[in-house]
N, C-alpha and C positions, 0 to 999 in steps of 0.2 A: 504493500500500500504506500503510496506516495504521500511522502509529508504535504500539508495543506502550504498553497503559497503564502510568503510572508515575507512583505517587501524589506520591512525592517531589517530580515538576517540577509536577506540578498544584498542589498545596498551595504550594511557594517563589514560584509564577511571581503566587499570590493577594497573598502577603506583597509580594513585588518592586513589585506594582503601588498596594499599599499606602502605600509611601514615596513616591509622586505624587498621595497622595490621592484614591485610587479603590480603591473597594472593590465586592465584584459586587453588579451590579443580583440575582442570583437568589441566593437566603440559599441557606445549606448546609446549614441545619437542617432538617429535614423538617417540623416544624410550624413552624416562623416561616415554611417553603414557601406552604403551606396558608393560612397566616393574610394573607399578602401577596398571596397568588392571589387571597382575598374582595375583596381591595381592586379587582382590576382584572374582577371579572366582573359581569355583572348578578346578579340575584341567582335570576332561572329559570335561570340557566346554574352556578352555584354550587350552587343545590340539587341538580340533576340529576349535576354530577360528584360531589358529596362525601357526598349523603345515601346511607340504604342502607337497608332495612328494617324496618319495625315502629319500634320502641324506640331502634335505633341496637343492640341486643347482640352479635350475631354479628359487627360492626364492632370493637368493643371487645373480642368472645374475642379476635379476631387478633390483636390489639395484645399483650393481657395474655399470648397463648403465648407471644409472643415473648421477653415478658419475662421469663418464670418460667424459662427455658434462659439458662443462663450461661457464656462460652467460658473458656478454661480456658488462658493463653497457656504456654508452653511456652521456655524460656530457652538460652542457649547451642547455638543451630542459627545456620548459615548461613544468612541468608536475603537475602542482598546484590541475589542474582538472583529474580525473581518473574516466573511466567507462568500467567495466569490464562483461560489457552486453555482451550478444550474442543471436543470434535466431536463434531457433533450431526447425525444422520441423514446423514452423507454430507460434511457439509460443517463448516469450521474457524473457529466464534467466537470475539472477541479480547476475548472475556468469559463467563461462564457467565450471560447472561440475554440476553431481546431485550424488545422493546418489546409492551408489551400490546395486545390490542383493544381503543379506548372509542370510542365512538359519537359522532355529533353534533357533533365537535370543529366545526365553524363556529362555536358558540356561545361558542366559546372565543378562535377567530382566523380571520380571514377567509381564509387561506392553510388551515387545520388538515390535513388527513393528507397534503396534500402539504409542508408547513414541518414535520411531526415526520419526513416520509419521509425528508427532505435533513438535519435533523440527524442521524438514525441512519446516514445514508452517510458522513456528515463521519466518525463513529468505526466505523463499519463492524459496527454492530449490528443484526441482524437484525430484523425488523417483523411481526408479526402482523397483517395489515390486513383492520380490521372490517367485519364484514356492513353495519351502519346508518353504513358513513362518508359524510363528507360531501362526496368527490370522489369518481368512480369508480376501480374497481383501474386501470385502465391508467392512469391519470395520474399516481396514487402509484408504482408500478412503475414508471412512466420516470423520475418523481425518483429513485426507489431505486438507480440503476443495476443494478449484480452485485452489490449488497450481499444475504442472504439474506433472504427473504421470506415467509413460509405466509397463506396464505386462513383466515378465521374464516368458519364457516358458522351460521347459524340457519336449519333445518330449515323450509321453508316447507310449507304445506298442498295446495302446487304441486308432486310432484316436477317436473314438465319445466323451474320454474325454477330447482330445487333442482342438478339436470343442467346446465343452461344456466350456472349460475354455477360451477361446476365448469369445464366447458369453458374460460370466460373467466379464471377461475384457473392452468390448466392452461398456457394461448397467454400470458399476461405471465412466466411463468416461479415461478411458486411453487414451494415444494419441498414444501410437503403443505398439506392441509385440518385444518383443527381444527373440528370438530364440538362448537359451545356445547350443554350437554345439559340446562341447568339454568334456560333459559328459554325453555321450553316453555307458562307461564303469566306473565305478568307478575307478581313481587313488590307485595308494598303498602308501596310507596316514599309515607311519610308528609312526607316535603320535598316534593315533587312534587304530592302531592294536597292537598298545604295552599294549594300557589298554582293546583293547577287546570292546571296545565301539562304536557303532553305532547308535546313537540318536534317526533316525527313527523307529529304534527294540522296542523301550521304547515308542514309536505314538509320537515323537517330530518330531515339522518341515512337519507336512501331516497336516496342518488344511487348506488348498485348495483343499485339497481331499474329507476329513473325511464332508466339508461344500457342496462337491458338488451332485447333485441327478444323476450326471449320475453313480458316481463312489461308490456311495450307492447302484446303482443297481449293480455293477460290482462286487462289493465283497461279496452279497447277491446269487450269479450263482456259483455253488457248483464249487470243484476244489481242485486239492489231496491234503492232510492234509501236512500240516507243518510238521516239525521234532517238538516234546513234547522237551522239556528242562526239566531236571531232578530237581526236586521237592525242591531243594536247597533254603535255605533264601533268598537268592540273586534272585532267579527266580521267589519269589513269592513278590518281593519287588519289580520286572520288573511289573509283572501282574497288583499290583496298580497302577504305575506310567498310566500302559498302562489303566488301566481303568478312572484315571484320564483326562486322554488326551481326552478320546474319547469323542465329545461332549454330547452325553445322559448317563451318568453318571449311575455306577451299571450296565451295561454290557458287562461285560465280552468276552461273545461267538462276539459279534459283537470289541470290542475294539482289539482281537485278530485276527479277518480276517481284517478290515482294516490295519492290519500293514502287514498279510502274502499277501494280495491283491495288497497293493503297493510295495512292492521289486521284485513280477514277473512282473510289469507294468510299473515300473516308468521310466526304460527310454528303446531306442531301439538303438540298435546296427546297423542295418540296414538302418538306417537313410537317404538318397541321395539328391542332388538336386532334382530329379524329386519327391520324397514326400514334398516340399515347395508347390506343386502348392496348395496341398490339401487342406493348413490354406489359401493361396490366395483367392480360389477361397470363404470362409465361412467365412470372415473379408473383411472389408473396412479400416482398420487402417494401417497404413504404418508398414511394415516389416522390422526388424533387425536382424542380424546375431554375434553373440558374440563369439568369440571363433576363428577370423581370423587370421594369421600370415603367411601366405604366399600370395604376389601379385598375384597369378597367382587363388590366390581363389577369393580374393578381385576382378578382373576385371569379372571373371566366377558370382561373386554377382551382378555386376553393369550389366551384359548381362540376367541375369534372373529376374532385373527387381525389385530386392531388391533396398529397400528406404536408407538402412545405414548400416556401420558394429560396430562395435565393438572388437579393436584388443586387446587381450586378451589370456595371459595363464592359467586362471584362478587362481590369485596369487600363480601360483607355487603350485598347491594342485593338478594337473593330472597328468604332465609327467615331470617326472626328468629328468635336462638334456637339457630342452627345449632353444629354444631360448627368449630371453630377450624380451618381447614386445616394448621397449622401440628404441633394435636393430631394430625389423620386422618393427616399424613402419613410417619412411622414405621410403621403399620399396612400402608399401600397400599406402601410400596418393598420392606416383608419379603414381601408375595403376590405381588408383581412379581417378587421376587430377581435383578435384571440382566435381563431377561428382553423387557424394550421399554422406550427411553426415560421417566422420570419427571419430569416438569415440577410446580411448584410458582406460585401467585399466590394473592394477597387478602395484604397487611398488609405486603408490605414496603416500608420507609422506608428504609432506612439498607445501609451494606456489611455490618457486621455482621449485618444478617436476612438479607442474603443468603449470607454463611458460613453464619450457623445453621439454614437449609433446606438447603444442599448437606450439613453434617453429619449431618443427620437423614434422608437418601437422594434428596433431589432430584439430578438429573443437573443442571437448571438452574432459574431463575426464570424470570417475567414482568413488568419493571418498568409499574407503570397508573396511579395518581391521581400521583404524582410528576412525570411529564412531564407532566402536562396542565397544572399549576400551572405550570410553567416556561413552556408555552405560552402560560399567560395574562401571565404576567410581561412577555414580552420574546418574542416569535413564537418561528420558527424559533433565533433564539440560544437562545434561553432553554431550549429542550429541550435544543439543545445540550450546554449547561452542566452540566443536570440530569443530563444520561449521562454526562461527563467525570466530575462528582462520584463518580458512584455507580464507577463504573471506582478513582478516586483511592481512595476511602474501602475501597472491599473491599480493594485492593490493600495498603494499608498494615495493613488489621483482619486478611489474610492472613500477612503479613510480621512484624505484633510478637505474633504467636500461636504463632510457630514454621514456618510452612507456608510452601514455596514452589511447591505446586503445588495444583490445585484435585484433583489424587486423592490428597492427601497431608489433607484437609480428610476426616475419620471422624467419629464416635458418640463417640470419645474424647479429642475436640478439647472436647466440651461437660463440665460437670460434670450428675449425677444431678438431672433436674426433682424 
């Protein structure tokens, strides 16, 4: 059982270690995060976690909602004792967030969603684990022990592997699906197309795939040839990476249709309410939807019978421009009204963004480029770290606000945006 967080020992035990001249390798500040993560990534692996779409705007609304809400601390409460518990679908988190979905973490650490699985078990934080990771779910699952866990799905053009990943969600033990709704098309990620780089070209981030036997037969059923890429050093330096990736190692003809097998499949445009029933009806695991920002969607989830949402621009990496999830999300928890779970991600850095989304009606968040920094920092410690912080920081931004519970945290904790 995990000791309950307690900012107090986290913060004294940084100073204590201080007076031996050591101070942590992973900063506490969220942009001196960021800026020290550049240092240790390449620089296709930097663009791809930190850029976002168009302009970069919808990255920057997040940031500036945050900032335009300001909490409002509250004096003379007891707040000696702090418990920042919450339960969620079933089960008892020893914080109000879990670890987000991001793709591709190889690029980040050679160990990737298996070293963030075992730091989230270290504090016993739940995990979201992504469609595009770069181990399969069973291996992240057995790092996870019992710690909680849900499936991220992206809708392929396959149902039978849309089904098959389901199954394999089902048998590691997930407690539900979250259905990404808001990549349906690729965004125009300008970090990415300035270097040319798309990860999955190179079989990074398809090891959910490359592991699963339905989608081995899929890319096994003939299907018009690729475009050949021209014979360049560079393309043959693609071909090993891509035979590297592919789990049976020395084949080529196979490591090359799984990657041309998943870019005609990986996601579907046509997507609707009425194709939800079809995961309904081949899972017993409660259903979520990521990618909400409009109430009028949000009430249309709670009428189809969906378990939770998750409101989400997908930090600013799909549509420039968008609105601030942090705006959407006062809107979507009053059509909700307690009515299913509401989750919250895109823009949080710090404890206090994550008090000021549970004031504003998230039930919880989703912590996502945070850990992955700490990943790049220092592997598995380094996420670690990242979660202890964010655990420490809420806990105290809880505590000197007046709150000592995460349902004592309202609309009247903030002052009028």
């Amino acid at each position: 059982m995990n000791a309950p967080p307690n900012g107090l020992l986290r913060q004294t035990s940084i100073y204590l270690a201080g007076v031996s001249g050591r101070r942590p390798r992973v900063p506490t500040d969220a942009t001196q995060l960021e800026q020290r993560a550049e240092t240790e990534m390449s620089r296709d692996a930097f663009a791809y976690i930190a850029g976002g779409a168009g302009t970069g705007a919808t990255m920057r609304a997040n940031r500036q909602a945050f900032d335009k809400h300001r909490i409002v601390p509250r004096m003379l409460r007891d707040v000696s004792k702090r418990d920042q518990r919450i339960e969620l679908l079933g089960r008892t988190m020893p914080s109000p967030f879990l670890v987000a979905p991001i793709g591709v973490l190889e690029m980040v650490d050679r160990k990737a969603d298996v070293a963030v699985a075992r730091a989230a078990r270290t504090h016993g934080i739940g995990m979201v684990l992504s469609n595009q990771a770069s181990r399969p779910m069973e291996q992240v699952t057995k790092a996870l022990g019992d710690t909680p866990r849900w499936f991220q799905l992206y809708w392929s053009t396959e149902d039978e592997l849309v089904a098959s990943f389901a199954r394999r969600a089902e048998k590691t033990g997930c407690d539900a699906i979250v259905i990404t709704l808001d990549t349906t098309l690729l965004g125009w990620r300008t970090h990415d197309l300035d270097r040319a780089y798309l990860p999955f070209l190179r079989g990074k981030g398809i090891a959910q795939y490359t592991s699963d036997e339905v989608f081995r037969r899929i890319m096994r059923t003939p299907t018009d040839p690729a475009p050949t890429p021209r014979p360049t050093l560079n393309a043959i330096r693609t071909l090993v990476q891509l035979i590297r990736a592919y789990p049976e190692r020395f084949n080529p003809a196979d490591a090359r249709a799984a990657v041309q097998r998943f870019t005609q499949i990986y996601s579907r445009p046509s997507l609707e309410w009425d194709t939800l029933r079809f995961l309904r009806e081949r899972t017993k695991l409660p259903i979520l939807l990521k990618g909400i920002l409009h109430p009028d969607d949000a009430s249309r989830a709670v009428e189809e019978g969906i378990d939770g949402i998750v409101v989400s621009n997908h930090g600013g990496r799909q549509v420039d421009g968008s609105i601030a999830t942090l705006d959407a999300l006062p809107g979507i928890a009053a059509a909700v009204d307690g009515r299913m779970p509401v989750l919250f991600d895109s823009g949080i850095r710090s404890g206090a963004d994550v008090f000021k989304a549970l004031a504003l009606g998230a039930d919880a968040v989703l912590l996502g480029r945070p850990y992955a920094y700490g990943l790049a920092i220092a592997g598995e410690r380094g996420v670690a770290e990242v979660l202890e912080n964010f655990q420490a920081d809420f806990d105290l931004t809880m505590g000197l606000s007046g709150c000592t519970s995460v349902a004592e945290i309202t609309r009247e904790a903030l002052a009028d945006a």
